[in-house]
ChimeraX commands (.cxc) that place a marker at each C-alpha (Angstrom):
marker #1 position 184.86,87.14,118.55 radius 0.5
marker #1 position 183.74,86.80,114.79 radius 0.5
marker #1 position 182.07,89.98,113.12 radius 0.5
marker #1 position 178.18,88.94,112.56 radius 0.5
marker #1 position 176.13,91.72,111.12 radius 0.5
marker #1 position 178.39,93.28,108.57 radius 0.5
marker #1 position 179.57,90.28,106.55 radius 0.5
marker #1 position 175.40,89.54,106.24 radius 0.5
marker #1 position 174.03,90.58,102.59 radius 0.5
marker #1 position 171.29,92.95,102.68 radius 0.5
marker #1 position 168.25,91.39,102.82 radius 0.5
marker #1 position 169.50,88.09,103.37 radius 0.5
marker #1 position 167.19,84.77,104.26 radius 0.5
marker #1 position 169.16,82.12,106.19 radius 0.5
marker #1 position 167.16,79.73,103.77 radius 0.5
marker #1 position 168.87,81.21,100.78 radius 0.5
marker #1 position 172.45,80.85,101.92 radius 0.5
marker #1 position 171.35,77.32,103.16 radius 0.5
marker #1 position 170.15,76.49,99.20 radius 0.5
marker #1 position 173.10,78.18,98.57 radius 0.5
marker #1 position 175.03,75.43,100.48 radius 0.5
marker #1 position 173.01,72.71,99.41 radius 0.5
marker #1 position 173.93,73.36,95.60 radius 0.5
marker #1 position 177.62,73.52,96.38 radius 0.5
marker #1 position 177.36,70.38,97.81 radius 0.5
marker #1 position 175.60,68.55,95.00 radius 0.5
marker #1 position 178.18,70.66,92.67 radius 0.5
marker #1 position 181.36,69.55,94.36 radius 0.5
marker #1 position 180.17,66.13,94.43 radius 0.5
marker #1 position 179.55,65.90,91.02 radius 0.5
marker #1 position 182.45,67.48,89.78 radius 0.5
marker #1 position 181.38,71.09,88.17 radius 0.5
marker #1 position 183.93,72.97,87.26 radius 0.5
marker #1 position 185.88,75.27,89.68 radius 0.5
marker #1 position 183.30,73.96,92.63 radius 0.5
marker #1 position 186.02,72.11,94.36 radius 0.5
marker #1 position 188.12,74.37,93.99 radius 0.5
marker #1 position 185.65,77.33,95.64 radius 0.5
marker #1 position 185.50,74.23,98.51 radius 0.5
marker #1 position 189.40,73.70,99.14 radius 0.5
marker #1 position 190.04,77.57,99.77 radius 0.5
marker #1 position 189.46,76.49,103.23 radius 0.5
marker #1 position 191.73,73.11,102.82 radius 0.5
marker #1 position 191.72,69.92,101.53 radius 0.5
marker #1 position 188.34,68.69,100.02 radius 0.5
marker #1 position 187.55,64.90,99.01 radius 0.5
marker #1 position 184.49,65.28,96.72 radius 0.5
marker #1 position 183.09,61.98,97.60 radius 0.5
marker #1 position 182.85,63.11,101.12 radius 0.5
marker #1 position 181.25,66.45,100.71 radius 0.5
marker #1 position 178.63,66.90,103.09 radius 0.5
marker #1 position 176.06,69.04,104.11 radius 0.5
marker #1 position 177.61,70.64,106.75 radius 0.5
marker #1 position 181.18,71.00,105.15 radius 0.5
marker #1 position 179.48,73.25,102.54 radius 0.5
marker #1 position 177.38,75.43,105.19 radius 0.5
marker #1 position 181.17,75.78,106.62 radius 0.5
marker #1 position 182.45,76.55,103.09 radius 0.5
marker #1 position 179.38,79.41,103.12 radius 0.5
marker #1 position 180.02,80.40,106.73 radius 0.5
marker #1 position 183.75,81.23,105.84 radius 0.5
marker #1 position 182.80,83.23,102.24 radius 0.5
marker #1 position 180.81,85.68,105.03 radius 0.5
marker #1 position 183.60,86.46,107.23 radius 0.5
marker #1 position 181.85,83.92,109.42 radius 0.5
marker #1 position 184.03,80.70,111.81 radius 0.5
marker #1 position 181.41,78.73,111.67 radius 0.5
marker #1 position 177.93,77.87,110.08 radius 0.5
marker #1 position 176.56,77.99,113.71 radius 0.5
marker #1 position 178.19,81.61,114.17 radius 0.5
marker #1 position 175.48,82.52,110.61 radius 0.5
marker #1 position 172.49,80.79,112.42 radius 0.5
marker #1 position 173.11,82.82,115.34 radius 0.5
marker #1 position 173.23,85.98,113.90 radius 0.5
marker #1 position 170.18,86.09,111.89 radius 0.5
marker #1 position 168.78,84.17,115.02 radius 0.5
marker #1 position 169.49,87.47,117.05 radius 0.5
marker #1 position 167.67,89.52,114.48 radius 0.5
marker #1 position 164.20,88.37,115.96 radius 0.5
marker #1 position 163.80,90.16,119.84 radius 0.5
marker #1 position 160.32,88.30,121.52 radius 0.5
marker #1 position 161.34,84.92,123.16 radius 0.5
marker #1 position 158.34,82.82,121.73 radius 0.5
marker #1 position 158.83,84.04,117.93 radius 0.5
marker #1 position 162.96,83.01,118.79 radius 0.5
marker #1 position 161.55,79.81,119.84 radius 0.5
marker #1 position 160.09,79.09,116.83 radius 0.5
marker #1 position 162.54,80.52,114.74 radius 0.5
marker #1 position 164.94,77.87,115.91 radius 0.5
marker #1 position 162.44,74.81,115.66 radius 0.5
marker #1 position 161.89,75.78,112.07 radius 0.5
marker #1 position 165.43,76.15,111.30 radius 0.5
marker #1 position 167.04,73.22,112.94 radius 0.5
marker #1 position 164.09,71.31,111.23 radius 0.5
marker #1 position 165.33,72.50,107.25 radius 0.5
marker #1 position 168.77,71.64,108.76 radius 0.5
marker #1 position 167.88,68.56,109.95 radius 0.5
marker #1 position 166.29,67.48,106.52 radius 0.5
marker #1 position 169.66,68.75,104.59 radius 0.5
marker #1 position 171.75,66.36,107.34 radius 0.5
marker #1 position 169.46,63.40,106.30 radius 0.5
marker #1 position 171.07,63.36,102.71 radius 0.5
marker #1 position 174.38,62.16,104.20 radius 0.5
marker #1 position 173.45,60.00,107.79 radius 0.5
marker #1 position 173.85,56.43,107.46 radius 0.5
marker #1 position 175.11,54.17,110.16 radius 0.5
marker #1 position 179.28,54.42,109.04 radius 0.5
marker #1 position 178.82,58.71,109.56 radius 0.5
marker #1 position 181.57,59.32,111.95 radius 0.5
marker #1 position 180.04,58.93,115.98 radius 0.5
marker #1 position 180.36,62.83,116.42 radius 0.5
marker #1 position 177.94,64.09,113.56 radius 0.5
marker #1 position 175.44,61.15,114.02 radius 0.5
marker #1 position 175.20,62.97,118.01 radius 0.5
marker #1 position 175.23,66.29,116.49 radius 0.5
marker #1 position 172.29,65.20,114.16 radius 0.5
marker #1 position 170.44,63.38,116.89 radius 0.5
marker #1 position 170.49,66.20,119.56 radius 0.5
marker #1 position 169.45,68.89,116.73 radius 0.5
marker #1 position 166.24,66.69,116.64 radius 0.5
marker #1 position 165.82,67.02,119.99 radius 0.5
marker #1 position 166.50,70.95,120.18 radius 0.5
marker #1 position 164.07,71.67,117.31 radius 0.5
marker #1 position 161.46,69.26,119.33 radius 0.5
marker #1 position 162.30,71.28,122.56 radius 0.5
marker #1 position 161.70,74.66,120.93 radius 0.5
marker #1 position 158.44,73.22,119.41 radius 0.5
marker #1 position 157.24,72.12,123.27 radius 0.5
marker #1 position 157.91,75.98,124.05 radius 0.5
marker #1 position 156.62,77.78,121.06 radius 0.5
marker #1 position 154.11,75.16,118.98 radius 0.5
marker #1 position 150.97,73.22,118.47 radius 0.5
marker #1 position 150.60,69.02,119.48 radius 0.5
marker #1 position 151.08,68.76,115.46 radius 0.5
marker #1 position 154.29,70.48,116.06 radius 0.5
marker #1 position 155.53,68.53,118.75 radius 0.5
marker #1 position 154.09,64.82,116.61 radius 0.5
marker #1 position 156.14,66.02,113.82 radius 0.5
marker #1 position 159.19,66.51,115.97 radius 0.5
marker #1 position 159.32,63.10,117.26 radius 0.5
marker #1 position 158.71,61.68,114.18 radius 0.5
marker #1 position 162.17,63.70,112.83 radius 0.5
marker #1 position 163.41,62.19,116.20 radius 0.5
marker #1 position 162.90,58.71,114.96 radius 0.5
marker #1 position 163.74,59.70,111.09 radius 0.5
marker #1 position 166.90,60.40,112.66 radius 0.5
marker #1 position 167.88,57.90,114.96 radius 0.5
marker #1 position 167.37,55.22,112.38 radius 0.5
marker #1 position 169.40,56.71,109.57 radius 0.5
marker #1 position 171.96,56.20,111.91 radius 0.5
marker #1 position 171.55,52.97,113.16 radius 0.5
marker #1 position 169.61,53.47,116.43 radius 0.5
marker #1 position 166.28,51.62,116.57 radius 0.5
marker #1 position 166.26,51.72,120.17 radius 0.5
marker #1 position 165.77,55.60,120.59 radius 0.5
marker #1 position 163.18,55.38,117.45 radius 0.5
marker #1 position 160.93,53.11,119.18 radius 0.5
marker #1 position 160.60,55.30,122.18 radius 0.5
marker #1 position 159.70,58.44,120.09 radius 0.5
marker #1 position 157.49,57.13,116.86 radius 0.5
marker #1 position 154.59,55.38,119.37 radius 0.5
marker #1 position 154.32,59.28,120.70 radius 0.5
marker #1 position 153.65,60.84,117.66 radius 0.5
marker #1 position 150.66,58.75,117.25 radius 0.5
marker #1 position 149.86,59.09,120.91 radius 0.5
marker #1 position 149.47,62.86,120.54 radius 0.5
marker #1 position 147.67,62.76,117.45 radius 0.5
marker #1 position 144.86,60.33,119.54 radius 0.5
marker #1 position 145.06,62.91,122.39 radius 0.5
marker #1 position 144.55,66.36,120.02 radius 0.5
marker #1 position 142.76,64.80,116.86 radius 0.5
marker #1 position 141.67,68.14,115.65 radius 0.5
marker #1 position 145.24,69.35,115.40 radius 0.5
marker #1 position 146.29,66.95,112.96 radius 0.5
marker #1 position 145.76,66.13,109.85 radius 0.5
marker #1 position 144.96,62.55,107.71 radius 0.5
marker #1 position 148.46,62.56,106.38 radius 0.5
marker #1 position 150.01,62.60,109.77 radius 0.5
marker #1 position 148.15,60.02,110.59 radius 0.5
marker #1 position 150.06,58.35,107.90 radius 0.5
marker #1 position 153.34,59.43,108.64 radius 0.5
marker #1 position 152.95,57.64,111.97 radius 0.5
marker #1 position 152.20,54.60,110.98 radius 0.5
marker #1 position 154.93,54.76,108.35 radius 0.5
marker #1 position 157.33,55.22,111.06 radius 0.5
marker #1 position 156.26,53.15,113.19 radius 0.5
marker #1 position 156.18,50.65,110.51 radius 0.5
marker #1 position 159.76,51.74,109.79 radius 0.5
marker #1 position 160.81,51.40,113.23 radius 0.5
marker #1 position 158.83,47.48,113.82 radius 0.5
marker #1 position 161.21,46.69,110.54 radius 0.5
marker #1 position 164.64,48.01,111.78 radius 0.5
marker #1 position 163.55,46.04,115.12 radius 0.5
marker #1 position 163.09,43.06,113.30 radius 0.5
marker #1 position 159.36,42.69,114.82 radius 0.5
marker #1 position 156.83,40.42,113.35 radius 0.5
marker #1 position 154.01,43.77,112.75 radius 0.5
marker #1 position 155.85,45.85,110.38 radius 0.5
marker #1 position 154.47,44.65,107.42 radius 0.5
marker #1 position 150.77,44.47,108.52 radius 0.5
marker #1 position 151.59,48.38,109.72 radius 0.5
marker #1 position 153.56,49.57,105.92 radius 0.5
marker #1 position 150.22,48.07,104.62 radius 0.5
marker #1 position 148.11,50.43,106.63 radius 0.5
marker #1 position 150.73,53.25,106.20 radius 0.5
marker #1 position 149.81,52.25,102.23 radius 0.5
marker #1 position 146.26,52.65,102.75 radius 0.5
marker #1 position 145.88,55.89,104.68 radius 0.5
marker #1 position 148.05,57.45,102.38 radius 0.5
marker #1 position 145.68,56.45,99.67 radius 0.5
marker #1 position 142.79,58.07,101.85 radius 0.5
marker #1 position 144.99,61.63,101.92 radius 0.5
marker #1 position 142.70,64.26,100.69 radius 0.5
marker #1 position 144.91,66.95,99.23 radius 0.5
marker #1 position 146.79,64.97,96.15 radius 0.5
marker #1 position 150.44,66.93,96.82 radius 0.5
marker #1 position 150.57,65.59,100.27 radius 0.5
marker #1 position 149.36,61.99,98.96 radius 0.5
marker #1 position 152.10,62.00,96.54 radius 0.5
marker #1 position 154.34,62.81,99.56 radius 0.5
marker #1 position 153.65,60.23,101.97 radius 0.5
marker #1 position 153.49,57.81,98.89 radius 0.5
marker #1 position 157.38,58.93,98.20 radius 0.5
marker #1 position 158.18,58.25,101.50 radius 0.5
marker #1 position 157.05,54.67,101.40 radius 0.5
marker #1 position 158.70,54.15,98.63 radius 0.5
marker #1 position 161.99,54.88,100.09 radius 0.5
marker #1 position 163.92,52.49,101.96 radius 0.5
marker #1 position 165.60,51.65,104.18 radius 0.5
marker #1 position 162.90,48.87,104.99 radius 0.5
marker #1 position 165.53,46.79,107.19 radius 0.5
marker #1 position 164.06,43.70,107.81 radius 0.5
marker #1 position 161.08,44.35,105.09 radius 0.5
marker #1 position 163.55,44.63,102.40 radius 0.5
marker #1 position 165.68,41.49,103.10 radius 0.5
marker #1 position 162.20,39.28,103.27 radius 0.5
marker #1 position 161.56,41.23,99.74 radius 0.5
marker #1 position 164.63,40.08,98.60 radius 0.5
marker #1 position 164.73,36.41,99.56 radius 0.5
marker #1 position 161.50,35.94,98.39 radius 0.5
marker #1 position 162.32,36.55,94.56 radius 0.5
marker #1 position 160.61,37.99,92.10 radius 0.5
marker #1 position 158.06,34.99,92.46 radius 0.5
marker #1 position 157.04,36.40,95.92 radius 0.5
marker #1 position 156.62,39.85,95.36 radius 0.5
marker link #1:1,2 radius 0.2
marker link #1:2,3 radius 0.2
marker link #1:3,4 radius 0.2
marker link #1:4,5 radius 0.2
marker link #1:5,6 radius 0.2
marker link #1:6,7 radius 0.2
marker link #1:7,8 radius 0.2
marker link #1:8,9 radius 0.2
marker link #1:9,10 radius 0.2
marker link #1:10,11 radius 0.2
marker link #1:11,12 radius 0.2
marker link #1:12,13 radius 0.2
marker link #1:13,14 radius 0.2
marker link #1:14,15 radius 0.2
marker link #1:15,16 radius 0.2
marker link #1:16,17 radius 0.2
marker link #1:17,18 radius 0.2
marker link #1:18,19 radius 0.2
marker link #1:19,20 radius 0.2
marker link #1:20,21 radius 0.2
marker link #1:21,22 radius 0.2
marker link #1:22,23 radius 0.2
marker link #1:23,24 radius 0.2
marker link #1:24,25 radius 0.2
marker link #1:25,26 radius 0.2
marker link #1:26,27 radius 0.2
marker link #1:27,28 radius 0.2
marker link #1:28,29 radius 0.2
marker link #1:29,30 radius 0.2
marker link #1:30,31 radius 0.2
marker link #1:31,32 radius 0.2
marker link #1:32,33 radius 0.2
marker link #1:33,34 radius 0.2
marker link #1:34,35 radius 0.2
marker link #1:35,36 radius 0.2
marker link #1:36,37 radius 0.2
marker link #1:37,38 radius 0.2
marker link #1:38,39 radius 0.2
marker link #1:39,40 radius 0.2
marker link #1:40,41 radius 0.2
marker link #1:41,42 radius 0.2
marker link #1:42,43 radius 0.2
marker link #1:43,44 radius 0.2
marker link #1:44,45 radius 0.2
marker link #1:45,46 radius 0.2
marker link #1:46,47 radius 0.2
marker link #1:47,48 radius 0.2
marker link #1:48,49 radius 0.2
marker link #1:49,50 radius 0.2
marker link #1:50,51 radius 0.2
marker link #1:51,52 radius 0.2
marker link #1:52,53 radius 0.2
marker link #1:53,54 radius 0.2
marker link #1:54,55 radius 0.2
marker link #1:55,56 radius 0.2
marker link #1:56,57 radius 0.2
marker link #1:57,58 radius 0.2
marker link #1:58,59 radius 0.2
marker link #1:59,60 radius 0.2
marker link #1:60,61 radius 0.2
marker link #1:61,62 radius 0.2
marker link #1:62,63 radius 0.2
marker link #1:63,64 radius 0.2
marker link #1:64,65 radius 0.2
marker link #1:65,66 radius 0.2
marker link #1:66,67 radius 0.2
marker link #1:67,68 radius 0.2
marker link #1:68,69 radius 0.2
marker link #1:69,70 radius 0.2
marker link #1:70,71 radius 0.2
marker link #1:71,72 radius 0.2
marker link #1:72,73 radius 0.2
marker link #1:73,74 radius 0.2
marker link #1:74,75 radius 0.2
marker link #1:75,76 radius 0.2
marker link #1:76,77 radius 0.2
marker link #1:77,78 radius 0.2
marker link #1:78,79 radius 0.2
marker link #1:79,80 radius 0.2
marker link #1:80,81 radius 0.2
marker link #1:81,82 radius 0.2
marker link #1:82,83 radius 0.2
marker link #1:83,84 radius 0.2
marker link #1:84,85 radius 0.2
marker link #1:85,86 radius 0.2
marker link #1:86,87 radius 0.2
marker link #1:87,88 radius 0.2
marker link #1:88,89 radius 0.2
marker link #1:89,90 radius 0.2
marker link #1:90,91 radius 0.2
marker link #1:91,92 radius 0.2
marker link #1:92,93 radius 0.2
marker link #1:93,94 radius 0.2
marker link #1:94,95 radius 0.2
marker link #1:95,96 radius 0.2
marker link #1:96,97 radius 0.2
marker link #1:97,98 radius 0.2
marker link #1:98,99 radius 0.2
marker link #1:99,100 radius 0.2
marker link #1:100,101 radius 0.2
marker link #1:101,102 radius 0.2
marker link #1:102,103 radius 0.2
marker link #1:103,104 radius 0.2
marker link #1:104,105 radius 0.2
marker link #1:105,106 radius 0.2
marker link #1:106,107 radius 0.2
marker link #1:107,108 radius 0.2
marker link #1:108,109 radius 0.2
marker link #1:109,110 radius 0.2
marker link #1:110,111 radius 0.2
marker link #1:111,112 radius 0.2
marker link #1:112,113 radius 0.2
marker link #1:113,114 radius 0.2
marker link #1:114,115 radius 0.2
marker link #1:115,116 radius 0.2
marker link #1:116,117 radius 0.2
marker link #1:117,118 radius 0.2
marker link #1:118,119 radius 0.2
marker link #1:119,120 radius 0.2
marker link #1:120,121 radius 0.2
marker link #1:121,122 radius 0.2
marker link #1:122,123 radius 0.2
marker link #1:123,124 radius 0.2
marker link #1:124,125 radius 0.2
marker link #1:125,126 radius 0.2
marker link #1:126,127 radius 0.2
marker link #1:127,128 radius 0.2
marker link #1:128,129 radius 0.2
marker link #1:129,130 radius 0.2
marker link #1:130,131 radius 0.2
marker link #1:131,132 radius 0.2
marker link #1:132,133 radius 0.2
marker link #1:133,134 radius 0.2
marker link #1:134,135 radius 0.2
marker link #1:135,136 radius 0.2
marker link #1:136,137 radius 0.2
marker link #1:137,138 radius 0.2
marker link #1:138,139 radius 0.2
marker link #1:139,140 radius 0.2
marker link #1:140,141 radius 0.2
marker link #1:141,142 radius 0.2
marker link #1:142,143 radius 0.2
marker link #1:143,144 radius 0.2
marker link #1:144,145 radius 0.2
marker link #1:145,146 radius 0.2
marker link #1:146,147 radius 0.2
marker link #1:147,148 radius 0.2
marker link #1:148,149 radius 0.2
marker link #1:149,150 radius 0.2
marker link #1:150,151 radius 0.2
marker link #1:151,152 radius 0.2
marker link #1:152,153 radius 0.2
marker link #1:153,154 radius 0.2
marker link #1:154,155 radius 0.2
marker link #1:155,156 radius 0.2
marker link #1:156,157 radius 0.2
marker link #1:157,158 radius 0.2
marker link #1:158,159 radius 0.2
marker link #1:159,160 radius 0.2
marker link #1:160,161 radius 0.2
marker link #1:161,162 radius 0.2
marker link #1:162,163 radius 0.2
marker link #1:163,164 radius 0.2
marker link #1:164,165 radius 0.2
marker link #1:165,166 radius 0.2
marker link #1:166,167 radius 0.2
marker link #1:167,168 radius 0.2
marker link #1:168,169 radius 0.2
marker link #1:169,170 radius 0.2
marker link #1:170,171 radius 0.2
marker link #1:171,172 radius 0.2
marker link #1:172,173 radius 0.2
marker link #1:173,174 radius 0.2
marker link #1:174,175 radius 0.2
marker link #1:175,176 radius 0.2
marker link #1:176,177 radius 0.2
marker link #1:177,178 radius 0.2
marker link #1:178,179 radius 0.2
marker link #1:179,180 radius 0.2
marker link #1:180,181 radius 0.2
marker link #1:181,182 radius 0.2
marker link #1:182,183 radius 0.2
marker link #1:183,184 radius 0.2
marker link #1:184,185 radius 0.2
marker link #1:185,186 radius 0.2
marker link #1:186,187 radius 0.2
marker link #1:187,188 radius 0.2
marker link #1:188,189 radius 0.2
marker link #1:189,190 radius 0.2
marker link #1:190,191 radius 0.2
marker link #1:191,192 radius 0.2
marker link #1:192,193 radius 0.2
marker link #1:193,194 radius 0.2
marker link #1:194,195 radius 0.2
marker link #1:195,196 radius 0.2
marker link #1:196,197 radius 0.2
marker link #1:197,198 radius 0.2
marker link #1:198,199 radius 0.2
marker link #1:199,200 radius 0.2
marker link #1:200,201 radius 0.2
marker link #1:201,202 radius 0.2
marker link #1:202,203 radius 0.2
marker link #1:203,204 radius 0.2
marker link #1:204,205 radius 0.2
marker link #1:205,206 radius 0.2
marker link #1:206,207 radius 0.2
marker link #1:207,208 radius 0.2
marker link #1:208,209 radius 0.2
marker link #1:209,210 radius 0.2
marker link #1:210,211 radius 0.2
marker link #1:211,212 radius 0.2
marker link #1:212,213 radius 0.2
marker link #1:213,214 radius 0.2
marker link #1:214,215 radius 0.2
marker link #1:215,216 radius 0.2
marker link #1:216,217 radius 0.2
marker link #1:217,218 radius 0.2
marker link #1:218,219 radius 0.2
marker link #1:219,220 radius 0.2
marker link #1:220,221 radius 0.2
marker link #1:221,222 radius 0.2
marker link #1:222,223 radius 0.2
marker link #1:223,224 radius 0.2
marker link #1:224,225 radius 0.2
marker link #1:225,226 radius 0.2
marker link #1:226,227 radius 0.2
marker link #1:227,228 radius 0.2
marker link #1:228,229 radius 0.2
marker link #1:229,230 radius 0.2
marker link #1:230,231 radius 0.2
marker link #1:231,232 radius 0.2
marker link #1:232,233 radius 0.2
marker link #1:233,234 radius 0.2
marker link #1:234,235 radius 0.2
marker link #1:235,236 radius 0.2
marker link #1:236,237 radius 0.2
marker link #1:237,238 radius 0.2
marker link #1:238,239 radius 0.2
marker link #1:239,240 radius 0.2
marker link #1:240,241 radius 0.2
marker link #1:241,242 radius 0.2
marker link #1:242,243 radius 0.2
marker link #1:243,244 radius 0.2
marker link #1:244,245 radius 0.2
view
C-alpha cells in the first residue's frame, strides 16, 4: 500500500496541487522549457496529448503517491463526520470535472469519456446526500455538460429537463442565473438532438442572461453562450452565410 500522509506538504490544499497540475499541463503542451521533461520522468510523454489527468498523475508520483486518486483520498480522509465527507467529495469531483472538460471531445479514448461521465454522477450522488435542490440542479446540469462533450445526447436529454424541473419545484433555492443555465443546456442539448426548439430556447437562454442581476455572473452565462459546440445551431449558422446571420 502507498504511503499517504507523509509525502503531503504541510498545509497542503488539494486545490493547490490540482492548479499545480493544471499549469503543467498547459506548460507541457506549449513547450516551456524542461516541462516535458519534469512529465517523461514517469515515461514517454507526447505533448500534444497531455491531459488533465496525465499531469495530476505526473503530481501524484512527485508525492510518493501511485495514483492521483491515492492524493484525493488522503486529504479526503483528513475530514472525520460523514455529511462534511459527502460534500467534500461533491465539491472536489466537481473542480475535477471542470479540469476534464478542457480535453473531452467525442475521439477521447471510450475509457476516460466513462471515467468522466460516472465522476458526474458521483459528485451528483454526494450532492443528493449532503446538499441543497441548487446543488443537486447544478449536478445534472455537469451531467449533461458532460455527456455531450463526449458525444452522448441521449443521456443529456434525460438530465438537463431535471435541472429545470427542480428549480420549478424549490424556486427559492435558486437563483436567476440558473435559471439561465438551464435553458442554455437545454438549448444545447435540443441542438446536439437536432430538434426544431433549440434556437427559440438559445434565444431565451440570451435573454435571461441579460436579466442576471449580479454583472460577474451575467458575464458568465454570456461566456457560456458564446461557446460552442452549438451542433446543429452552428451548421445552420454556417450555411446560411454571412448574409443570414
Amino acid at each position: 500500500m502507498t504511503s499517504t500522509t507523509p509525502d503531503l506538504p504541510a498545509g497542503a490544499e488539494l486545490g493547490q496541487l490540482r492548479t499545480q497540475a493544471k499549469d503543467l499541463r498547459l506548460a507541457v503542451r506549449h513547450g516551456k522549457p524542461g516541462a516535458a521533461e519534469r512529465a517523461a520522468r514517469g515515461g514517454p510523454v507526447d505533448p500534444g496529448r497531455f491531459s488533465i489527468r496525465d499531469a495530476q498523475q505526473v503530481i501524484a508520483r512527485e508525492h510518493g503517491f501511485a495514483r492521483w486518486q491515492d492524493v484525493v483520498s488522503a486529504f479526503g480522509n483528513r475530514r472525520p463526520h460523514e455529511r462534511d465527507l459527502h460534500r467534500w467529495f461533491a465539491v472536489e469531483l466537481n473542480n475535477a470535472l471542470g479540469d476534464l472538460l478542457f480535453d473531452l471531445t467525442p475521439a477521447t479514448p471510450r475509457a476516460e469519456q466513462d471515467r468522466a461521465l460516472y465522476q458526474a454522477y458521483a459528485a451528483c450522488y454526494h450532492w443528493l446526500e449532503a446538499g441543497t435542490p441548487a446543488n443537486h440542479g447544478r449536478a445534472e446540469y455537469a451531467i449533461a455538460q458532460t455527456a455531450l462533450a463526449i458525444g452522448r445526447p441521449r443521456i443529456a436529454a434525460h438530465h438537463a429537463p431535471r435541472y429545470a424541473e427542480l428549480i420549478a419545484e424549490h424556486p427559492d433555492d435558486f437563483t436567476d442565473w440558473d435559471v439561465a443555465f438551464s435553458t442554455e443546456i437545454l438549448a444545447r442539448t435540443a441542438a446536439a438532438s437536432g430538434a426544431p426548439e433549440a434556437a427559440e430556447l438559445r434565444a431565451r437562454a440570451r435573454l435571461l442572461a441579460d436579466r442576471i442581476a449580479d454583472s460577474d455572473a451575467r458575464e458568465v452565462v454570456r461566456d457560456r453562450l458564446d461557446r460552442g459546440p452549438w451542433f446543429a445551431l452552428e451548421e445552420e449558422s454556417d450555411a446560411a452565410g454571412p448574409a443570414g446571420s
